[in-house]
TIVO-2410 file (N, C-alpha, C; in nm, 3 decimals):
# residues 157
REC num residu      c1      c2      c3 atome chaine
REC   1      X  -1.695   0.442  -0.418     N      A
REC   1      X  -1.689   0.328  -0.506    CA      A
REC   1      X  -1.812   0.319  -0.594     C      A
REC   2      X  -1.902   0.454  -0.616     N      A
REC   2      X  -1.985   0.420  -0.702    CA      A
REC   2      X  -2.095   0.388  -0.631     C      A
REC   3      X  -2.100   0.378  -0.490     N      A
REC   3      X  -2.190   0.343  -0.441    CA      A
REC   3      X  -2.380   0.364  -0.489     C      A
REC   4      X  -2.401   0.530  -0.512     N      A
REC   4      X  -2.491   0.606  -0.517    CA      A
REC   4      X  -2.464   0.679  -0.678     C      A
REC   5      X  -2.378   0.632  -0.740     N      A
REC   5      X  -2.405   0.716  -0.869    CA      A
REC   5      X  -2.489   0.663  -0.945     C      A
REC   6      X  -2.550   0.568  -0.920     N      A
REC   6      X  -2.631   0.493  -1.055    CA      A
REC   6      X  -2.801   0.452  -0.978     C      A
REC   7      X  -2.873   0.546  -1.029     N      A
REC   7      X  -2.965   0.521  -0.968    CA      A
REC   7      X  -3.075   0.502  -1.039     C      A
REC   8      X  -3.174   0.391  -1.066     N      A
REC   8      X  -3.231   0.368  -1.189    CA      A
REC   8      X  -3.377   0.314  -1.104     C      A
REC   9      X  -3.505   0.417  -1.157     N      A
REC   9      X  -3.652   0.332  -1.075    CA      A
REC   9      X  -3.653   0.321  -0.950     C      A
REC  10      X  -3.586   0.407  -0.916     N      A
REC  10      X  -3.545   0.425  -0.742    CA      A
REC  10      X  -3.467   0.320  -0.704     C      A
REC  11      X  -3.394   0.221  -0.753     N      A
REC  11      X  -3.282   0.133  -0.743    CA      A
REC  11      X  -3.140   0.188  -0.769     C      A
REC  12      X  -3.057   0.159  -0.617     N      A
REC  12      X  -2.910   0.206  -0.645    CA      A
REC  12      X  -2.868   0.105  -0.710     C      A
REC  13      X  -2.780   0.131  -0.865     N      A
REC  13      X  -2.774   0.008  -0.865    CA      A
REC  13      X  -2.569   0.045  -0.884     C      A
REC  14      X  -2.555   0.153  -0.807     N      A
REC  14      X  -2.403   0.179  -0.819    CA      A
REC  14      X  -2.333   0.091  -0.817     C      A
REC  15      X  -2.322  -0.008  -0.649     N      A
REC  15      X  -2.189  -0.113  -0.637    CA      A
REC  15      X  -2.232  -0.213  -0.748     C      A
REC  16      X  -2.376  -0.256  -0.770     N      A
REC  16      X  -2.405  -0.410  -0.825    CA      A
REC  16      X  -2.323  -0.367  -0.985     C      A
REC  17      X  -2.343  -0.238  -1.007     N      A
REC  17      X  -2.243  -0.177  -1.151    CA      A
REC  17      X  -2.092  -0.231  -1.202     C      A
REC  18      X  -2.072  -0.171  -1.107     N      A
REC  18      X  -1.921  -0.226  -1.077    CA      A
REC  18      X  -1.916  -0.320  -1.067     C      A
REC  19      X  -1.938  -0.395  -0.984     N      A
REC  19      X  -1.896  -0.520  -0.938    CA      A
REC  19      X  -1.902  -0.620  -1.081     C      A
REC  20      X  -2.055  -0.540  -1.153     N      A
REC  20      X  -2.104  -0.673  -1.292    CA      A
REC  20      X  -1.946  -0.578  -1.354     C      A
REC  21      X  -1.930  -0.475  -1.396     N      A
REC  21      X  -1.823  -0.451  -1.529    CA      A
REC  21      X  -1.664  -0.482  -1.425     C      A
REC  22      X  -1.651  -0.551  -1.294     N      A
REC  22      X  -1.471  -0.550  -1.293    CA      A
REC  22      X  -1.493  -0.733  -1.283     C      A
REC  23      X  -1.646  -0.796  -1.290     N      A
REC  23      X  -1.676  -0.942  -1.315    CA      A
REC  23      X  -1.606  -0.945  -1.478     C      A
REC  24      X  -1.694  -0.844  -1.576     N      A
REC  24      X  -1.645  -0.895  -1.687    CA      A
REC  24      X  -1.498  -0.840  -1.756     C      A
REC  25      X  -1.506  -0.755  -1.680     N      A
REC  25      X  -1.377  -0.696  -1.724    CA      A
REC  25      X  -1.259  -0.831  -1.674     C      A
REC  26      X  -1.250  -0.870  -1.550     N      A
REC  26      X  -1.187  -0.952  -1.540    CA      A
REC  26      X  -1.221  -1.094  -1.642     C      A
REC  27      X  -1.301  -1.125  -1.686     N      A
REC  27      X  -1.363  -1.227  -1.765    CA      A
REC  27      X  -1.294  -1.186  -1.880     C      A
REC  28      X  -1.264  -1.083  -1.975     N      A
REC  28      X  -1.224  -1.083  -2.052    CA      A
REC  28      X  -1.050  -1.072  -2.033     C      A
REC  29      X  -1.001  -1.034  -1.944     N      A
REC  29      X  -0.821  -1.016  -1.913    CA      A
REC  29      X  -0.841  -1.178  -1.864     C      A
REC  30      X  -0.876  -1.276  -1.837     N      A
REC  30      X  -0.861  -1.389  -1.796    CA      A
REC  30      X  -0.839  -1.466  -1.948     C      A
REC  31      X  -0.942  -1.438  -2.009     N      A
REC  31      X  -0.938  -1.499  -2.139    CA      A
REC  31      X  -0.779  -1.448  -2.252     C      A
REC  32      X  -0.789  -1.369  -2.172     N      A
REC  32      X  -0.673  -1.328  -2.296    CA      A
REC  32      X  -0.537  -1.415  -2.238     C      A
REC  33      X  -0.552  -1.406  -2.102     N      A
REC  33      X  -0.418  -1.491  -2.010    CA      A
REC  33      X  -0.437  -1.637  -2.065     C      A
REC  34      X  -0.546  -1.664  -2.079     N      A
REC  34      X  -0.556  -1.819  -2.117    CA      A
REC  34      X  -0.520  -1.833  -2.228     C      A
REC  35      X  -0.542  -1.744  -2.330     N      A
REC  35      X  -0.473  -1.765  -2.488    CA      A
REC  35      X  -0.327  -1.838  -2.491     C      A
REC  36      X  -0.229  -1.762  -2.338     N      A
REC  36      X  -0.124  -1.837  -2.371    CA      A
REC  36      X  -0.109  -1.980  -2.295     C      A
REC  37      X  -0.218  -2.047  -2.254     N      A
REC  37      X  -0.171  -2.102  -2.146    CA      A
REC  37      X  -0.207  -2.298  -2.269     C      A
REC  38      X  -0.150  -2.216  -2.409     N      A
REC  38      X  -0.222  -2.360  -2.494    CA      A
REC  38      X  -0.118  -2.506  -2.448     C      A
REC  39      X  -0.045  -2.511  -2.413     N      A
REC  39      X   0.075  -2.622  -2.360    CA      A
REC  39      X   0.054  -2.659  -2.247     C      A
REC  40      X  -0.066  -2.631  -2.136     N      A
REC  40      X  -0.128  -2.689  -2.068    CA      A
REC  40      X  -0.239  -2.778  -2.049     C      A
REC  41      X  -0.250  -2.874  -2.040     N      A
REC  41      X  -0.441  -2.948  -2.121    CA      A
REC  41      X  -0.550  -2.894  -2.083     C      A
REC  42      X  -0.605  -2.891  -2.128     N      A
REC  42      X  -0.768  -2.780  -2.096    CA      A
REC  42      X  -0.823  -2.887  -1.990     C      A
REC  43      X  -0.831  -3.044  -1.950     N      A
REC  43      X  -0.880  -3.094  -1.834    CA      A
REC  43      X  -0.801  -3.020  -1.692     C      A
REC  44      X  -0.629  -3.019  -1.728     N      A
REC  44      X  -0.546  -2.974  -1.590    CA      A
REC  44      X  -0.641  -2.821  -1.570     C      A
REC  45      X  -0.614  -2.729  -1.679     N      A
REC  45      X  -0.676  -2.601  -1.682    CA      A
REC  45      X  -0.819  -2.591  -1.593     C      A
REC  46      X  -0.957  -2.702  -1.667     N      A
REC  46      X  -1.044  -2.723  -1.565    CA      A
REC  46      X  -1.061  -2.736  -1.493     C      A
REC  47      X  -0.945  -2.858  -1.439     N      A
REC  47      X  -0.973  -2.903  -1.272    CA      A
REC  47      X  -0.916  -2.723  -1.170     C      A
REC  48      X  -0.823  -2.654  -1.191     N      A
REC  48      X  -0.738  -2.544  -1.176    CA      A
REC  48      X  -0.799  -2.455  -1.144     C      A
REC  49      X  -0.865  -2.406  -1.302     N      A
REC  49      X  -0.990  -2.292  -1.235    CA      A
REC  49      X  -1.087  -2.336  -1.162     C      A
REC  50      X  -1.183  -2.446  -1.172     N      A
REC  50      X  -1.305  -2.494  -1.078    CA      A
REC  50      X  -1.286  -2.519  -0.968     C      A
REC  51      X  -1.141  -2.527  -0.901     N      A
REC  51      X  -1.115  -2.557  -0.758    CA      A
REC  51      X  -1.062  -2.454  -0.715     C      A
REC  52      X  -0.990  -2.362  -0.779     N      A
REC  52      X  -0.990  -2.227  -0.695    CA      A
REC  52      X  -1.124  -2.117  -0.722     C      A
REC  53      X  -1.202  -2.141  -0.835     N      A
REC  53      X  -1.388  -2.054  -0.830    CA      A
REC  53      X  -1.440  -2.142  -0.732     C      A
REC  54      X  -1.412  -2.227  -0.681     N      A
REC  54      X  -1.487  -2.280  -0.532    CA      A
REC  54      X  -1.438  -2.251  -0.437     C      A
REC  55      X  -1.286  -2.221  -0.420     N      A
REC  55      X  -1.256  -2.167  -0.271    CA      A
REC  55      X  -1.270  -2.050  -0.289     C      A
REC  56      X  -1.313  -1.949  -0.386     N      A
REC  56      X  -1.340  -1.826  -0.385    CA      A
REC  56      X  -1.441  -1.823  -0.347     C      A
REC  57      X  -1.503  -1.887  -0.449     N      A
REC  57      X  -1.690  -1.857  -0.380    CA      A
REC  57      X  -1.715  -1.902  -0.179     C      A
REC  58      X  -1.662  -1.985  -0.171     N      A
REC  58      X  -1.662  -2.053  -0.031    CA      A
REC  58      X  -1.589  -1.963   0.091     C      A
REC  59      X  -1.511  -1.852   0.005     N      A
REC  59      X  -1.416  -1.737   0.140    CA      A
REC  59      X  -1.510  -1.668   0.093     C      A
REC  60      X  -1.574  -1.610   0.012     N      A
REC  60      X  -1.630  -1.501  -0.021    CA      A
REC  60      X  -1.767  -1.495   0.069     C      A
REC  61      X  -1.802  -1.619   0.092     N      A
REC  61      X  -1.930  -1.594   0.144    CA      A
REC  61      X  -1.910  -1.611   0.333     C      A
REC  62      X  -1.829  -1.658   0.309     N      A
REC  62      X  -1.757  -1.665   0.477    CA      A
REC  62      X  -1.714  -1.540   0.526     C      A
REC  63      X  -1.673  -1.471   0.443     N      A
REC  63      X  -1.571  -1.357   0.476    CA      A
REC  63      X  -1.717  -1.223   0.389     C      A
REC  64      X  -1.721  -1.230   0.313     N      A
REC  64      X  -1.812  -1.140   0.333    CA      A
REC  64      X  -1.724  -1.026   0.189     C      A
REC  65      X  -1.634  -1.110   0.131     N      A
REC  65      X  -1.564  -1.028   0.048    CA      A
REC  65      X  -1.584  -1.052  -0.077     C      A
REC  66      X  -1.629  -0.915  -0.165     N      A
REC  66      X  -1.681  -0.870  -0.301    CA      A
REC  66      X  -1.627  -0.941  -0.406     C      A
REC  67      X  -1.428  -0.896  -0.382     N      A
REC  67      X  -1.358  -0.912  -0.465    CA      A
REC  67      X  -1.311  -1.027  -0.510     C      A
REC  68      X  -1.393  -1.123  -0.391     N      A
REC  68      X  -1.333  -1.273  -0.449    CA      A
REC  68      X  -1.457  -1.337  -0.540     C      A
REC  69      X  -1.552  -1.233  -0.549     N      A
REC  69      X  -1.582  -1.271  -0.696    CA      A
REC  69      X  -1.617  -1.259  -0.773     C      A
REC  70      X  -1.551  -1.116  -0.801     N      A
REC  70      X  -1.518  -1.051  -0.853    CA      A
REC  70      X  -1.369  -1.137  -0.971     C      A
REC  71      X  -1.321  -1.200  -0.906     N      A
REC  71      X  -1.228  -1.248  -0.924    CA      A
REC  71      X  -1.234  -1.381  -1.009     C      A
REC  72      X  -1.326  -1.450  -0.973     N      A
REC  72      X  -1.415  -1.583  -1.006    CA      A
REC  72      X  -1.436  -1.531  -1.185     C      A
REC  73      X  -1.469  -1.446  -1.236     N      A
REC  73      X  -1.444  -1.381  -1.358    CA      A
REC  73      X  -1.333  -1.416  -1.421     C      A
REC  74      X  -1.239  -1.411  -1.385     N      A
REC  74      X  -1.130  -1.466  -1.468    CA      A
REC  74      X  -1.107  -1.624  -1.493     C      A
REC  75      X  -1.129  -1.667  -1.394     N      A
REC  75      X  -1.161  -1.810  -1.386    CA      A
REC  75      X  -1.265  -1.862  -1.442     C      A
REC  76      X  -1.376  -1.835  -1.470     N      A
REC  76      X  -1.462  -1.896  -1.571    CA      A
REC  76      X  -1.467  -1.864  -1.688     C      A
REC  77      X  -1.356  -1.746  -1.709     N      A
REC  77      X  -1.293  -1.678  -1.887    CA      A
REC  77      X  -1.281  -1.819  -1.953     C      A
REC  78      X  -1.177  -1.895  -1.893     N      A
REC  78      X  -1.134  -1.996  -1.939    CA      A
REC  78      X  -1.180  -2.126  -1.941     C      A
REC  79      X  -1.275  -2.103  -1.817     N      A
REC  79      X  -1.343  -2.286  -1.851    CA      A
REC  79      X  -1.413  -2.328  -1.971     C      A
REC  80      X  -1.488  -2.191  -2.014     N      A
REC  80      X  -1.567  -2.249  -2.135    CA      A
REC  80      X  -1.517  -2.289  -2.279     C      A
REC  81      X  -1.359  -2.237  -2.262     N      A
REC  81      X  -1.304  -2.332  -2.416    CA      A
REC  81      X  -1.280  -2.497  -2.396     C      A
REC  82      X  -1.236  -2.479  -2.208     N      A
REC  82      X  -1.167  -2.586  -2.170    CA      A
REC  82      X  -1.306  -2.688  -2.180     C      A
REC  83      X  -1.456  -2.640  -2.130     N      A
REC  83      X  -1.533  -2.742  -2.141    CA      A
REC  83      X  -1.535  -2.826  -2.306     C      A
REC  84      X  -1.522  -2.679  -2.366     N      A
REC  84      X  -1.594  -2.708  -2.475    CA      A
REC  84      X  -1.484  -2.802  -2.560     C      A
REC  85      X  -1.340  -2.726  -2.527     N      A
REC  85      X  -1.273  -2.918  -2.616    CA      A
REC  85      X  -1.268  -3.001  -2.539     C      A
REC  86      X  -1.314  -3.022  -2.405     N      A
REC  86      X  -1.297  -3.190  -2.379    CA      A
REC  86      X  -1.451  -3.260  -2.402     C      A
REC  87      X  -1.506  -3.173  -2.450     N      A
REC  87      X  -1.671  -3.231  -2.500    CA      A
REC  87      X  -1.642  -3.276  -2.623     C      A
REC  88      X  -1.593  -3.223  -2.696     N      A
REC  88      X  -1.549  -3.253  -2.854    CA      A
REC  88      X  -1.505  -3.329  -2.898     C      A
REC  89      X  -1.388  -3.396  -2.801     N      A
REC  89      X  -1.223  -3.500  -2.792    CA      A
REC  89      X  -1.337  -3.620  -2.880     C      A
REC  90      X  -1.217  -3.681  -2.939     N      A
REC  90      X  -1.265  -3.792  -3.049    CA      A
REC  90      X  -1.388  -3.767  -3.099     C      A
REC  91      X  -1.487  -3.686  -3.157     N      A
REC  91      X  -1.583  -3.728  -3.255    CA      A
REC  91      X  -1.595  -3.714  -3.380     C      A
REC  92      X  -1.437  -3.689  -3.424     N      A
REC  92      X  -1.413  -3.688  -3.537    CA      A
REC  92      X  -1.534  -3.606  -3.648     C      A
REC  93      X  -1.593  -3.723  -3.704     N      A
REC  93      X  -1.676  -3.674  -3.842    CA      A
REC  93      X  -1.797  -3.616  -3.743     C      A
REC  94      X  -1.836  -3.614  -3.641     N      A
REC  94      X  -1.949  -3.589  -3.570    CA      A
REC  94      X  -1.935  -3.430  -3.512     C      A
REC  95      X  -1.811  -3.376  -3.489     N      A
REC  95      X  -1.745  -3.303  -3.441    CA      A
REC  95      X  -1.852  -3.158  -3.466     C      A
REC  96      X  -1.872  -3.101  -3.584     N      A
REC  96      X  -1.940  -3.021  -3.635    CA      A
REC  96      X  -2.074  -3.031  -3.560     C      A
REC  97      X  -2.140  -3.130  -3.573     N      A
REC  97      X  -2.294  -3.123  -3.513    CA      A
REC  97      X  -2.308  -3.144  -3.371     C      A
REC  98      X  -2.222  -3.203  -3.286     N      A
REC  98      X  -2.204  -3.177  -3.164    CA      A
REC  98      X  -2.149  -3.029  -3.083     C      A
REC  99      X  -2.030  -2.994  -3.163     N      A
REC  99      X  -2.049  -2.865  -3.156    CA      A
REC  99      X  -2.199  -2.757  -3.168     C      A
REC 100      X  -2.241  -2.788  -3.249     N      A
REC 100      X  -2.375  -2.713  -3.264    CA      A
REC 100      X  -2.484  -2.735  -3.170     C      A
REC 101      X  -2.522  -2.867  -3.087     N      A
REC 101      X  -2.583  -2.907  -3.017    CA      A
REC 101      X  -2.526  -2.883  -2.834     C      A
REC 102      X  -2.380  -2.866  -2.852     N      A
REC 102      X  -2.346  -2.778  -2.763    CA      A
REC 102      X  -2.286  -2.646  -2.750     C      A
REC 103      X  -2.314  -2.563  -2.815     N      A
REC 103      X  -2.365  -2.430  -2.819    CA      A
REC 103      X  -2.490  -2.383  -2.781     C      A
REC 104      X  -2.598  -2.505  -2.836     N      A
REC 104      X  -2.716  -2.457  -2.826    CA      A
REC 104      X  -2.780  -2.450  -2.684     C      A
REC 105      X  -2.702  -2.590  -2.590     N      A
REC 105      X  -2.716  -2.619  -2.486    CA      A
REC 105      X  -2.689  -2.537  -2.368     C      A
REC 106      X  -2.619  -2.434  -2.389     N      A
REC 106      X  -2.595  -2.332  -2.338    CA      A
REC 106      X  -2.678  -2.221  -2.283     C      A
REC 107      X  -2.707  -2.302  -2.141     N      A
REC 107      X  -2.834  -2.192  -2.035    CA      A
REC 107      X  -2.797  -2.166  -1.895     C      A
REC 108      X  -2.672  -2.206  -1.880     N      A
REC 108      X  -2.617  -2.149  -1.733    CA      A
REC 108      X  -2.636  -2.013  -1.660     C      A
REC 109      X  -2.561  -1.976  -1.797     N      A
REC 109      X  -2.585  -1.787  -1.776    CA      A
REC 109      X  -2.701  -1.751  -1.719     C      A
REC 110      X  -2.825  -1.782  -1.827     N      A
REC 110      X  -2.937  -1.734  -1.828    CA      A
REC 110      X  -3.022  -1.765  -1.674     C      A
REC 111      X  -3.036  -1.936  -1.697     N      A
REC 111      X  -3.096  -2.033  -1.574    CA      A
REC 111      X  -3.061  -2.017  -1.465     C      A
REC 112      X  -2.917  -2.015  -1.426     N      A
REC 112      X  -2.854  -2.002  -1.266    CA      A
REC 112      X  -2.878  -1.864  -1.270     C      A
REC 113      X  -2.864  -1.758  -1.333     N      A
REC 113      X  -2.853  -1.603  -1.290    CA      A
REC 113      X  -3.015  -1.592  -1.244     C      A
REC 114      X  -3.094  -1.642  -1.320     N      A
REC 114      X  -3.244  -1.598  -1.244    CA      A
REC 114      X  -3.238  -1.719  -1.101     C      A
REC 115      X  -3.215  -1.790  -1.150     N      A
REC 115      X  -3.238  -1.911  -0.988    CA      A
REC 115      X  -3.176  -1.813  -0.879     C      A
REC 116      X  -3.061  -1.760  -0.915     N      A
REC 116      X  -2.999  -1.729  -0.819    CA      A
REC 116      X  -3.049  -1.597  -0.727     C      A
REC 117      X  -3.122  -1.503  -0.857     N      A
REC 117      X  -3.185  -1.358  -0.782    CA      A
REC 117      X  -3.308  -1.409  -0.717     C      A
REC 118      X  -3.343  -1.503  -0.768     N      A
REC 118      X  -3.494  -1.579  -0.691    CA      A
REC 118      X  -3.448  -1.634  -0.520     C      A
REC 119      X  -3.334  -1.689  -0.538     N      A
REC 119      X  -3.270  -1.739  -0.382    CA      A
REC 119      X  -3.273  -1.658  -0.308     C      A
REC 120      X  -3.229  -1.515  -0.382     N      A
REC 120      X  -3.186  -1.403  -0.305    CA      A
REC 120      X  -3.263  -1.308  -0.239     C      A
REC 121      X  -3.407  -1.282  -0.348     N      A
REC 121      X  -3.522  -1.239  -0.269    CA      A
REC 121      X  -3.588  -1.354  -0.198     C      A
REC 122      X  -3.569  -1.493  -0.194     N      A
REC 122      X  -3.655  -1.575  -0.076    CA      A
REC 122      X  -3.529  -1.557   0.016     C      A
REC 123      X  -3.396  -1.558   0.003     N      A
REC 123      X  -3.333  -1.557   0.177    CA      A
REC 123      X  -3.306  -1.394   0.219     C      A
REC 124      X  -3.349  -1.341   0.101     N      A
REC 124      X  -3.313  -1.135   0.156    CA      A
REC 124      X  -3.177  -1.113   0.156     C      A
REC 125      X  -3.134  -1.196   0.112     N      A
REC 125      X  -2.922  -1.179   0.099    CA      A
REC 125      X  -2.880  -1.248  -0.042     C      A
REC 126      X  -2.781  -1.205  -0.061     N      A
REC 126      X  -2.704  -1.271  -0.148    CA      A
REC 126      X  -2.588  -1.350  -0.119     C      A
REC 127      X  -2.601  -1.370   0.016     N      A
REC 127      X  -2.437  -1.392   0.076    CA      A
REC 127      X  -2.445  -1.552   0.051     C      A
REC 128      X  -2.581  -1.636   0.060     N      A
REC 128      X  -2.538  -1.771   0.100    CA      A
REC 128      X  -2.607  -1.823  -0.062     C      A
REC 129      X  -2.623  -1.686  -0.185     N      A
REC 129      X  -2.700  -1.756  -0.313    CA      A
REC 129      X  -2.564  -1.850  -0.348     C      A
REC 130      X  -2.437  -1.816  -0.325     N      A
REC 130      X  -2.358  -1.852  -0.409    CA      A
REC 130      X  -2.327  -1.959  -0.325     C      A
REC 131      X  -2.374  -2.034  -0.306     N      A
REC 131      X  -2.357  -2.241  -0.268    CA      A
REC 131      X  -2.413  -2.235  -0.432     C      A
REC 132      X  -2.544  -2.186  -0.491     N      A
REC 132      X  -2.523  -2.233  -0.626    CA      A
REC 132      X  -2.400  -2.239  -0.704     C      A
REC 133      X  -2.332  -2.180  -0.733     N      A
REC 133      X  -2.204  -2.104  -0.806    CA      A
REC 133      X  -2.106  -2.213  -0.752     C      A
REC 134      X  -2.134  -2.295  -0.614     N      A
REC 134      X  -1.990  -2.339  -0.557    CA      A
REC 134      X  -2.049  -2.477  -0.599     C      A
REC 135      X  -2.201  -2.520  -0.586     N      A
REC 135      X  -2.264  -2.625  -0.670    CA      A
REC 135      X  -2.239  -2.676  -0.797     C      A
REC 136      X  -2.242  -2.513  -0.883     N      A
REC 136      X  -2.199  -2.532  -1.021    CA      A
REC 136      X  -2.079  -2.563  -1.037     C      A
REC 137      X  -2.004  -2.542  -0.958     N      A
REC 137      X  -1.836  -2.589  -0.995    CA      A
REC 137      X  -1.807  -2.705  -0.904     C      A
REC 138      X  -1.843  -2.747  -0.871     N      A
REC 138      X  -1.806  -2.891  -0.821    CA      A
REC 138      X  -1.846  -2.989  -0.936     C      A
REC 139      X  -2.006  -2.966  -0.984     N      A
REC 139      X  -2.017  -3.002  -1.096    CA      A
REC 139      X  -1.940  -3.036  -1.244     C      A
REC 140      X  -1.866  -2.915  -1.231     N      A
REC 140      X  -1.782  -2.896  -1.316    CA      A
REC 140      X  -1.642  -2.961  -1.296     C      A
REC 141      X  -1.603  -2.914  -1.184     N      A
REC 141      X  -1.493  -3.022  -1.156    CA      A
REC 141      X  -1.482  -3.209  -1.146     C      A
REC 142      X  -1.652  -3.221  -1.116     N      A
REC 142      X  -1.651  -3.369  -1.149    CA      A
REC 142      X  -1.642  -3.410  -1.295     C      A
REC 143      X  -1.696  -3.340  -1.377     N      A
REC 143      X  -1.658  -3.361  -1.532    CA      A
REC 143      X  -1.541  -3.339  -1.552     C      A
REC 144      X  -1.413  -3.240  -1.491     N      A
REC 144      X  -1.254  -3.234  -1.537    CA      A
REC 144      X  -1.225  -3.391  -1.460     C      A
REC 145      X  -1.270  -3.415  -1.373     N      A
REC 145      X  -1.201  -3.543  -1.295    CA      A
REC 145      X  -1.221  -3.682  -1.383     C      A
REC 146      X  -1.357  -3.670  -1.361     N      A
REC 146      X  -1.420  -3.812  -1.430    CA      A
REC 146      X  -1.490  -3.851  -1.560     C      A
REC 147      X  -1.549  -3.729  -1.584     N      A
REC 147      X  -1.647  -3.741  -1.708    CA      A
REC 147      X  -1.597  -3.668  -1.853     C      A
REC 148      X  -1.428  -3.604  -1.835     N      A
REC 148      X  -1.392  -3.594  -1.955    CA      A
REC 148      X  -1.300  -3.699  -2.000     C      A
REC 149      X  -1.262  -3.827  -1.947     N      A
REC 149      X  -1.181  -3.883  -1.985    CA      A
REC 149      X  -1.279  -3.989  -2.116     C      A
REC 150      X  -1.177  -3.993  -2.205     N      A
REC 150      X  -1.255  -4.060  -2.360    CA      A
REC 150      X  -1.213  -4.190  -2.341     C      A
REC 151      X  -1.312  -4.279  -2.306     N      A
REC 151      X  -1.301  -4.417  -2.326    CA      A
REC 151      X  -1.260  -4.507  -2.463     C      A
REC 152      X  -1.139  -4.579  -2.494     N      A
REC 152      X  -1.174  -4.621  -2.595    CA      A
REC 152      X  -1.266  -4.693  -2.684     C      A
REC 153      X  -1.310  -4.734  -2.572     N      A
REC 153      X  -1.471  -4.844  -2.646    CA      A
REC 153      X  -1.575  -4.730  -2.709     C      A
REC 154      X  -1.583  -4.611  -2.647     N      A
REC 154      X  -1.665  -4.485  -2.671    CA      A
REC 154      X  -1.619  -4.360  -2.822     C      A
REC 155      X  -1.479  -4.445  -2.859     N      A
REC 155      X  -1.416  -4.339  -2.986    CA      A
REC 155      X  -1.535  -4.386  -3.121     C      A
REC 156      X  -1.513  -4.274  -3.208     N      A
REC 156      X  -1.576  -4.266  -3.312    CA      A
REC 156      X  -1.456  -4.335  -3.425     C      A
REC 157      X  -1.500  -4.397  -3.502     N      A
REC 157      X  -1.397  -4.467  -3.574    CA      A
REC 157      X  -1.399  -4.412  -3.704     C      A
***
């Protein structure tokens, strides 16, 4: 599986190879599945993927298995349109510059991926980094539950 073919600074970095290109590879075949899924609401869509990328992350670390998240890739293909229109919903004339201010806001990737290799050399595993990942999506699922619904007192007129 690639184990030993990739060996870089005296680091194998064979499986972590794989595992990052069938993460994005699945990240991108997820996204394309979501293209058709527009007749569903991007909150149902949110709550959907963030509660099954948490029971993945949550067997994965129990069980000790790669592929579940590996899998979690396809499932966060799609959250980020779904975040990004229920952030948007009613701001009408504002729409443009909030967009821009959330784009910019955009440090998950970056922030959790180092937090997370930092967890990993203080516990010497990677098995229990991903409570972050199951952190981050609960998070997330409390915004599909509660914090995307648009108040009318809160619309832009």
């Amino acid at each position: 599986m690639g184990k030993t073919d990739i060996v870089l600074g005296g680091l194998d970095l064979g499986i972590h190879a794989l595992l990052s290109t069938l993460y994005w590879g699945g990240f991108l075949v997820g996204r394309a599945i979501s293209s058709f899924l527009g007749r569903i609401s991007a909150r149902t869509q949110l709550i959907t993927t963030t509660t099954l990328a948490t029971a993945f992350a949550v067997t994965a670390m129990l069980t000790q298995n790669l592929w579940l998240l590996v899998a979690i890739g396809l499932l966060h293909s799609s959250m980020w349109s779904c975040i990004y229109s229920l952030t948007i919903k009613g701001l009408n004339q504002y729409t443009s510059k909030a967009s821009g201010i959330f784009i910019s806001a955009v440090f998950g990737g970056a922030v959790f991926t180092l937090l997370q290799g930092g967890l990993a050399d203080l516990l010497g595993s990677w098995r229990w980094t991903w409570l972050l990942t199951v952190f981050c999506e609960v998070v997330m699922l409390t915004y599909a539950l509660y914090g995307s619904h648009v108040r009318e007192k809160d619309l832009i007129h």
